[in-house]
C-alpha positions, -999 to +999 in steps of 0.1 A: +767-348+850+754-348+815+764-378+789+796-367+773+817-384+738+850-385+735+866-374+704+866-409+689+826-410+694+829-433+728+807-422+756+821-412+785+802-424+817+806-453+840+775-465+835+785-475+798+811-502+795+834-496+761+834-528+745+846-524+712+838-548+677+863-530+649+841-555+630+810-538+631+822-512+612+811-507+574+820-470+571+819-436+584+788-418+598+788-383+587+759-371+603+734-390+630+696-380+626+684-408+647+679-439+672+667-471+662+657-498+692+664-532+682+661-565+706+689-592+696+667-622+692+693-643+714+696-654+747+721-638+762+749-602+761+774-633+755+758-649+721+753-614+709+791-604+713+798-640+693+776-633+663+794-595+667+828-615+660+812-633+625+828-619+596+810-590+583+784-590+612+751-571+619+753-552+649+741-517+670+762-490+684+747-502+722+739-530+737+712-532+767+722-566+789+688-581+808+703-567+839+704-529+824+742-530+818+748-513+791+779-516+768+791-496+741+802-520+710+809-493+684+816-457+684+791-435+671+811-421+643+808-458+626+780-465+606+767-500+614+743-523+596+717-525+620+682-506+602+678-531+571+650-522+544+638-491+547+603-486+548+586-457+527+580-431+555+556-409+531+534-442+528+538-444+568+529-411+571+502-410+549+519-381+526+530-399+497+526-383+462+503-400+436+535-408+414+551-422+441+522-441+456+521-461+413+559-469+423+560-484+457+525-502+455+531-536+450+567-535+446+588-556+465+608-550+494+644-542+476+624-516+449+609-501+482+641-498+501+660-486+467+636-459+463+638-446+500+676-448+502+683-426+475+660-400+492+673-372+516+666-371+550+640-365+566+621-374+535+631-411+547+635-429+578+669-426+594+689-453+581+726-472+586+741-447+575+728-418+600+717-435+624+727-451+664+715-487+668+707-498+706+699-536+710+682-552+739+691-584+749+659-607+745+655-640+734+628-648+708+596-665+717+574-691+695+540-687+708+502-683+696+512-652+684+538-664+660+576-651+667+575-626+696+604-617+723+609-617+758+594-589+774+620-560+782+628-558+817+623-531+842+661-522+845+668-528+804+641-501+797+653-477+829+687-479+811+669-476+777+654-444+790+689-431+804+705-440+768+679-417+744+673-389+773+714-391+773+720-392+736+693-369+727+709-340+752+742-347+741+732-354+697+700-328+698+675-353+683+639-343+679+615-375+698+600-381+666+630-390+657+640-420+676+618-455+664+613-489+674+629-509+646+598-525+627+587-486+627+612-481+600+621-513+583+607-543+574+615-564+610+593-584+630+564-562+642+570-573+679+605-564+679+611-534+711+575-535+713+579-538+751+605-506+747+599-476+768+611-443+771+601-411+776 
């Protein structure tokens, strides 16, 4: 049976677990044109559902336990903070205009991100506010390799796969559409890199 919502934006399946955080919520999402895969960057489902409690917390729409529970924290009618920075998707795409390329080189971070938000979609990246957020539970690593994380495991990225084939169906995203999270902002570049789907 194909992923269904309800009306309030909760999937419907037992293979999701509704575990709401009213918390998470900074708005109203009116339209969704796209995924972004995160990995928490903590150790556990349990130490991500306390830093969901903080006041005004981070957080994604899903969350992908090292088991491949999956859990639903916020419908997907909320819009979340979960992208950060945007990145200039014309400069990642190699298709920026030569006025534009004089304002973004060399400008920091916030001028970037200022310049993409105020931008349409799909001239920019999906961003908080049209976008579903699914985090994978994986601790961070300190290594040779500077800050990495754990390696997804085999059932996190089989339910990873199930989520986007599910959501995709259900929300009619394109693939090209649906990014690891340093694809779009300004993240660690080893975040989700261990993410698959199809």
């Amino acid at each position: 049976m194909p992923m269904q919502l309800d009306a309030e934006g909760w999937v419907v399946d037992p293979k999701v677990t509704k575990s709401p955080f009213p918390n998470l919520k900074h708005g109203t999402m009116a339209a969704i044109h796209g995924i972004i895969v995160h990995q928490t960057g903590s150790p556990s489902r349990d130490a991500t559902f306390n830093s969901y409690r903080e006041a005004s917390p981070n957080g994604a729409h899903f969350l992908i336990d090292k088991n491949g529970d999956v859990y639903q924290t916020a419908s997907v009618t909320w819009k979340l903070w979960h992208v950060g920075k945007l990145r200039p998707r014309c400069l990642v795409q190699h298709s920026c205009p030569a006025t534009e390329m004089t304002l973004i080189t060399g400008w920091r971070v916030a001028q970037v991100h200022e310049i993409e938000r105020q931008k349409a979609f799909p001239d920019r990246f999906p961003m908080n506010g049209d976008s579903i957020g699914i985090e994978i539970v994986s601790d961070i690593i300190i290594g040779p390799k500077g800050t990495t994380f754990e390696p997804v495991t085999q059932a996190q990225n089989a339910a990873l796969d199930w989520m986007i084939t599910g959501l995709k169906a259900l929300l009619r995203f394109p693939a090209i559409e649906i990014y690891r999270h340093p694809d779009v902002s300004f993240k660690n570049i080893h975040e989700a890199e261990t993410a698959t789907w199809h």
